[in-house]
C-alpha positions as CSV (number, residue, x, y, z in Angstrom):
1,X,309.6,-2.4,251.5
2,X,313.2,-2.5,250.3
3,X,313.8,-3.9,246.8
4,X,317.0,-5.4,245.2
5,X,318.5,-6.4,241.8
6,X,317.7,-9.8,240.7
7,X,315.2,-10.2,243.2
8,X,312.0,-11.8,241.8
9,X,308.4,-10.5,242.8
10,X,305.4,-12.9,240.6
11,X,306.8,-13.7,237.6
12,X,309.3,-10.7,237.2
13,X,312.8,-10.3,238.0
14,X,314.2,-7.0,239.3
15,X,317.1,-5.6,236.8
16,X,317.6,-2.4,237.7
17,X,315.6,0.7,239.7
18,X,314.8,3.5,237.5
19,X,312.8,5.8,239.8
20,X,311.4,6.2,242.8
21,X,308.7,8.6,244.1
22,X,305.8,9.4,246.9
23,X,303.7,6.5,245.0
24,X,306.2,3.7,244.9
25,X,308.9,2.4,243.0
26,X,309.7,1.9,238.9
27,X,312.4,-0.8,238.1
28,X,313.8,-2.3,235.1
29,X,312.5,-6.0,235.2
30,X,312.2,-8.6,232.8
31,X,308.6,-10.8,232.6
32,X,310.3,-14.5,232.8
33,X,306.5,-15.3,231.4
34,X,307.4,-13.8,227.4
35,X,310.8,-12.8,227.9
36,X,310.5,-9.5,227.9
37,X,312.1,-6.3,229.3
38,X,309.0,-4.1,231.1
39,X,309.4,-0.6,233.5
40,X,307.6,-1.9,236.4
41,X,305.8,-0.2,238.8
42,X,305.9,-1.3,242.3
43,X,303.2,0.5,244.1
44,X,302.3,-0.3,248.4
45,X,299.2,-1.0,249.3
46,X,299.3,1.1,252.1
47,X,299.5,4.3,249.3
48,X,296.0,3.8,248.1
49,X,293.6,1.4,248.0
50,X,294.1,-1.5,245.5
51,X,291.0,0.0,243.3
52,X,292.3,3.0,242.7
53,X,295.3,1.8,242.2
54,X,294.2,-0.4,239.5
55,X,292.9,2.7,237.4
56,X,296.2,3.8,236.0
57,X,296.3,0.3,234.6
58,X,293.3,0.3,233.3
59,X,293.3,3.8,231.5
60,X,297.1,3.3,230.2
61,X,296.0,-0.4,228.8
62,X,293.0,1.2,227.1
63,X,295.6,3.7,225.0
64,X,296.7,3.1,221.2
65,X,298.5,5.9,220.2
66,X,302.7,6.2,219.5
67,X,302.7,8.9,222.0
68,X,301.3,7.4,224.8
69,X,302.8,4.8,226.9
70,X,301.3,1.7,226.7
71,X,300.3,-0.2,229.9
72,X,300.9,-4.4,229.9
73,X,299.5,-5.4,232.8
74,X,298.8,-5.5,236.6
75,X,298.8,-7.7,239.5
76,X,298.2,-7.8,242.7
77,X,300.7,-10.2,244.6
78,X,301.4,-11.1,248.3
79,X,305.0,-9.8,248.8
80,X,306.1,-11.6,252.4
81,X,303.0,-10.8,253.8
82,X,302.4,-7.4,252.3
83,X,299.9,-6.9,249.2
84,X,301.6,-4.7,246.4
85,X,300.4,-4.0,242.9
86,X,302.4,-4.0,239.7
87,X,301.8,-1.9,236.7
88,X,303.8,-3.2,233.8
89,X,304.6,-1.1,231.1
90,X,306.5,0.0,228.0
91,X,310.3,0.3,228.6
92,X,311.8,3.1,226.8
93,X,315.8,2.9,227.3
94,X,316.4,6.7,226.7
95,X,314.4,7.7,229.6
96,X,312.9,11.0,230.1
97,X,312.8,14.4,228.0
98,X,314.9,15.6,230.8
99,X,317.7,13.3,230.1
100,X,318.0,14.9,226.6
101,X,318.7,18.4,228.4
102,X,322.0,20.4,227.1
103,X,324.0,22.1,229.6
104,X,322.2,25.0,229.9
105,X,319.5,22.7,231.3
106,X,317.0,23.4,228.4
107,X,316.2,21.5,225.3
108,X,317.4,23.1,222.1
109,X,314.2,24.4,219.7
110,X,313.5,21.5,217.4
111,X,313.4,18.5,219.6
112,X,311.6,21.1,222.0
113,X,308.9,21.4,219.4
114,X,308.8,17.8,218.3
115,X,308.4,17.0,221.9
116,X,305.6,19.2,222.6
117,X,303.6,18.5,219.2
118,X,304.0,14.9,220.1
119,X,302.5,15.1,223.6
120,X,299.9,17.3,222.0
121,X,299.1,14.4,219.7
122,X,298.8,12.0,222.7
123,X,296.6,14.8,224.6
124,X,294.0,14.8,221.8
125,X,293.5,11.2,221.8
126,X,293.4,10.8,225.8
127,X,290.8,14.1,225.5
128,X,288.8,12.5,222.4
129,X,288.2,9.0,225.2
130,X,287.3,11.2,227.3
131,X,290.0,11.1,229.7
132,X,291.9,14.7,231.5
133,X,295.7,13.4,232.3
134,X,296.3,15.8,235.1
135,X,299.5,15.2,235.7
136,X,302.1,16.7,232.4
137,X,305.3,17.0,233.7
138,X,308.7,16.9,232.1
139,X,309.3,13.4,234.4
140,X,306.5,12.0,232.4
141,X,307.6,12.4,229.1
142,X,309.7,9.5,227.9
143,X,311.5,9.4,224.4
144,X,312.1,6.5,222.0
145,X,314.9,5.9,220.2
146,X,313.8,7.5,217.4
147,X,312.7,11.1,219.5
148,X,309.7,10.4,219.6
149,X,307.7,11.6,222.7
150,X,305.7,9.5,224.8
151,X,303.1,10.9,227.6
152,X,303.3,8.9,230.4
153,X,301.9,7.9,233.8
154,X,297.7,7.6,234.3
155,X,298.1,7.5,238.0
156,X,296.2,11.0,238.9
157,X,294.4,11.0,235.7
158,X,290.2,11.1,235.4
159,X,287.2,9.9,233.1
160,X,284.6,12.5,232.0
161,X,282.3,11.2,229.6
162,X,281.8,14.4,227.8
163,X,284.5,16.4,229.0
164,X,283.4,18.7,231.3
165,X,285.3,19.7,234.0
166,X,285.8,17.1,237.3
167,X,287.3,17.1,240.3
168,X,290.9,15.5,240.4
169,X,291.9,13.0,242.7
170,X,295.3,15.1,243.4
171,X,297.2,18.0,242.0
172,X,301.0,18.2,241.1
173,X,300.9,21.2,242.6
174,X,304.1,23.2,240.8
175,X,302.2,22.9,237.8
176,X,298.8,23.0,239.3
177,X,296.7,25.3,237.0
178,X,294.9,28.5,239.1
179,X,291.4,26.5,238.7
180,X,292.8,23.9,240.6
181,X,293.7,26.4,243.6
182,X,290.7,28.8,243.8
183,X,287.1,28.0,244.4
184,X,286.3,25.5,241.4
185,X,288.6,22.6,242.4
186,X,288.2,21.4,238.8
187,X,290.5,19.9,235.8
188,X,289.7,20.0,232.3
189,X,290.5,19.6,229.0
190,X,292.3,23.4,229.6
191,X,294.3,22.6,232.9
192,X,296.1,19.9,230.3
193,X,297.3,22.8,228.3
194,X,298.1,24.9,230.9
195,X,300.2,21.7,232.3
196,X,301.5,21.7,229.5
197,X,302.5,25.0,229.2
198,X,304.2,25.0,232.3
199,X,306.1,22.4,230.8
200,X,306.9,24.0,227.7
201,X,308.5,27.0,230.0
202,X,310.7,24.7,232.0
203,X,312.5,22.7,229.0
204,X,312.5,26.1,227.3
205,X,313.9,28.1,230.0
206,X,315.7,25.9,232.1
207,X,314.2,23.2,234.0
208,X,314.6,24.3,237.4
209,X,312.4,26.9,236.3
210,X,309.2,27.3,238.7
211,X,309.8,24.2,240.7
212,X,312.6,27.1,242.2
213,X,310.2,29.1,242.8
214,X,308.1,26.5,244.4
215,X,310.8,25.5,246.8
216,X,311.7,29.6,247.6
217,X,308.6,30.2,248.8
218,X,306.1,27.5,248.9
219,X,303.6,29.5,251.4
220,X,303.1,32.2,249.0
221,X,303.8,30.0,245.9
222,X,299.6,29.3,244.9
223,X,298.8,33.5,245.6
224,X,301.5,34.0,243.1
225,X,300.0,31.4,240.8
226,X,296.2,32.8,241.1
227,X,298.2,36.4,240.0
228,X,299.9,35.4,237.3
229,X,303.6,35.8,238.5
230,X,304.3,31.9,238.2
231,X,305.1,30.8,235.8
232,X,307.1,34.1,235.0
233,X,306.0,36.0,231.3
234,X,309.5,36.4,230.8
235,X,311.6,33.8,228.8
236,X,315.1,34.0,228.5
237,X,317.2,35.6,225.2
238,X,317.1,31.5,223.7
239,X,313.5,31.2,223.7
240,X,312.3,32.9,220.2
241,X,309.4,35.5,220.9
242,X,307.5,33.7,219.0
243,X,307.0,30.6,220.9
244,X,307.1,32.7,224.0
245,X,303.6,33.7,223.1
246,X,302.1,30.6,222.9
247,X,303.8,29.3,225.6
248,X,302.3,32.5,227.2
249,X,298.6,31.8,225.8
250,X,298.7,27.9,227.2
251,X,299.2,29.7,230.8
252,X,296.5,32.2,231.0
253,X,295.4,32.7,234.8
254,X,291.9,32.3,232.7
255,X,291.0,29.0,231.4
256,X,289.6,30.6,228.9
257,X,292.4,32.5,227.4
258,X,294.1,29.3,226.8
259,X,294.2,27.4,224.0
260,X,290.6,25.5,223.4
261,X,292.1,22.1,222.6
262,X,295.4,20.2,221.9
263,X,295.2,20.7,218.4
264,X,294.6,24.1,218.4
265,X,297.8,24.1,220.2
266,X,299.4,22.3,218.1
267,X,298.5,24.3,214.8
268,X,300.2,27.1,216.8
269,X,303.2,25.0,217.0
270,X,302.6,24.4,213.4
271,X,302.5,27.7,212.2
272,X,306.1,28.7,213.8
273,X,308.7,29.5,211.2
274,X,311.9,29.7,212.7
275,X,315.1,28.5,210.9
276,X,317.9,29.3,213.3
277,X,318.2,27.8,217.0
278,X,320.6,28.1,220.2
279,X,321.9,25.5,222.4
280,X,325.2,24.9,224.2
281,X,328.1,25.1,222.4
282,X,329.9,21.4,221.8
283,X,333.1,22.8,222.0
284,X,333.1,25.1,224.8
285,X,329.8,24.5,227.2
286,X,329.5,27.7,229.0
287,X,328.6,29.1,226.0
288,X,325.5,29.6,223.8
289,X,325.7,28.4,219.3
290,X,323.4,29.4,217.3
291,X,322.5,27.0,214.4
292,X,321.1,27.7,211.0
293,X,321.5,25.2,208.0
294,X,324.3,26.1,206.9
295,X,326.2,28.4,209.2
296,X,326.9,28.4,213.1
297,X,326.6,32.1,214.7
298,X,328.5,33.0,218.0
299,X,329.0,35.9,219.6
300,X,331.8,37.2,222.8
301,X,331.3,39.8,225.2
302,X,334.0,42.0,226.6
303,X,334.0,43.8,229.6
304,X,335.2,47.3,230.0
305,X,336.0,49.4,232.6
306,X,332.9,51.8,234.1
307,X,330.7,48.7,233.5
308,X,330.8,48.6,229.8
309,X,331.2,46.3,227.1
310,X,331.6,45.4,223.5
311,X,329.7,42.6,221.7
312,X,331.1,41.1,218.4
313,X,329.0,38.4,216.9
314,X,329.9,36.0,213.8
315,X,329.1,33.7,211.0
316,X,330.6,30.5,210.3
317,X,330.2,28.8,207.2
318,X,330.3,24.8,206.7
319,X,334.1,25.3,205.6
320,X,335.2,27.3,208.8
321,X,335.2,30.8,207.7
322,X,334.5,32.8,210.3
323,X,332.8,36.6,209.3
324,X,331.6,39.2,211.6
325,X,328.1,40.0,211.6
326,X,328.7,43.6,211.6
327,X,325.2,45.4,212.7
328,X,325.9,43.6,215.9
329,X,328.9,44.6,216.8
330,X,328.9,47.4,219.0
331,X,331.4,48.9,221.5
332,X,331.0,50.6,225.0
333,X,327.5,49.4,225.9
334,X,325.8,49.5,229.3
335,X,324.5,46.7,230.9
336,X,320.9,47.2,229.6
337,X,322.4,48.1,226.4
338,X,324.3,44.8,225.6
339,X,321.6,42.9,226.9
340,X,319.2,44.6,224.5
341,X,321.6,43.8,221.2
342,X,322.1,40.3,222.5
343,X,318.5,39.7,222.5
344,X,318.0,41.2,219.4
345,X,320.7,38.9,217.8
346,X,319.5,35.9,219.0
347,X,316.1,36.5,217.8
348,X,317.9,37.7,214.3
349,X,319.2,34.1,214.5
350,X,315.8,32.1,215.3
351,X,314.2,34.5,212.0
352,X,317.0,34.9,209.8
353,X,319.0,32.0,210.0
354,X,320.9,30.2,207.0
């Protein structure tokens, strides 16, 4: 069915579409009924049957947690002869985490690591009621206004009384964890973190990440998977080391080398002491800043002739005085060579910071 704005379906009127997917639609509508803005989810029958359909709603209306999104309600209307069920839920104005993305197309540390502990704090209540939410995905992680994270959509979620694993009712399958794809068909409390972790490396890394490899070669995209070659162990020069490990731990090939719940995730997370950060630089975007709490730390490369290169890097204090950093500053380097320094600065950066 085609949808327009200020068309009224039941008792809400269509503002503005927001989203659209294999499952349906999500507008902006108001609820004439309370006067109320809602993200409405406009699902076919013909996608599933009304049942199932109805689980989302009643899973996301059972939640009570900040980072969770909170279901309204659902109906099941006659839409000029067709039967279509609406979810309404919490609008959140800012969208998702992705829309927060710098230039570089990955989230700078600290709202990276509020964003993750946050969805970790929604992941333990879901897994405490017994529910596995199958389906962690930047796109379903909305922020408020005040950066807060908020998990969404229950649609491919499942129940399990005490936890152990079940079989899903569908996969996303670019962050599909290896369980999923060999023998055991199952999901878990442990194919949420490694969901997660996938996650984690795409805002981290750049958001394209794995979903390009997904689309490169989709035949051969699950062997990879089952080998550990996707999600890739390498992170790029603005992902600390330190956080590359857990990252790394969360997507273990084994369920078992993964992190055993959300919180002990999360204390990971905890336990990171990093003072310094990169993202895009305000004033000139095709370049990387690094940030500290006091200074701002930047760096040029020059290329040379016979593939070389020198690297300066600097300070920058709060007043504008600009110093060079002088143990990274290095002339006639090879390729492997500057790379090497480069990472080593920005890692100096995440530690040393000021």
């Amino acid at each position: 069915m085609i949808f327009n704005v200020g068309e009224k379906i039941y008792k809400f009127e269509l503002l503005k579409k927001l989203g659209k997917g294999n499952f349906g639609e999500v507008w902006l509508a108001k609820d004439n009924n309370i006067d109320k803005e809602v993200a409405l989810k406009i699902l076919p029958s013909d996608f599933s049957s009304i049942a199932k359909l109805l689980e989302e709603a009643i899973n996301g209306n059972k939640v009570n947690h900040k980072n969770l999104l909170e279901i309204f309600s659902a109906d099941v209307v006659n839409k000029d002869g067709t039967i279509i069920t609406l979810i309404a839920q919490a609008y959140q104005k800012r969208g998702t985490v992705e829309n927060n993305l710098n230039p570089h197309n990955f989230l700078p540390l600290p709202l990276l690591l509020k964003t993750l502990t946050d969805v970790l704090l929604g992941l333990e209540y879901l897994h405490n009621g017994g529910v596995i939410h199958n389906d962690i995905k930047p796109s379903n992680i909305l922020l408020d206004e005040y950066d807060n994270s908020i998990l969404s959509d229950y649609g491919i979620s499942s129940f399990s009384k005490d936890m152990t694993p079940v079989s899903p009712k569908s996969v996303y399958r670019i962050h599909g964890a290896p369980e999923t794809i060999s023998g055991a068909h199952k999901i878990s409390i442990r194919t949420d973190i490694y969901q997660l972790g996938c996650t984690a490396y795409r805002l981290a890394n750049g958001i394209s990440s794995i979903k390009n490899d997904f689309l490169k070669d989709q035949l051969n995209f699950d062997a990879a998977k089952l080998k550990g070659k996707i999600p890739s162990r390498k992170h790029k020069p603005y992902v600390p080391k330190k956080l590359a490990a857990i990252i790394n731990k969360a997507i273990q090939v084994d369920p078992n080398k993964r992190y055993t719940s959300a919180i002990d995730m999360k204390h990971a997370l905890e336990q990171l002491n990093l003072p310094g950060y990169w993202t895009t630089n305000p004033l000139k975007t095709s370049e990387l800043i690094g940030y500290g709490k006091n200074y701002t730390y930047s760096y040029e490369i020059i290329p040379k002739p016979s593939n070389l290169f020198d690297m300066n890097a600097y300070q920058t204090n709060k007043n504008g005085r600009k110093t060079r950093k002088t143990v990274f500053c290095k002339k006639n380097l090879s390729l492997k060579e500057k790379d090497r320094l480069l990472k080593e600065y920005f890692e100096w950066v995440f530690n040393n910071a000021k």
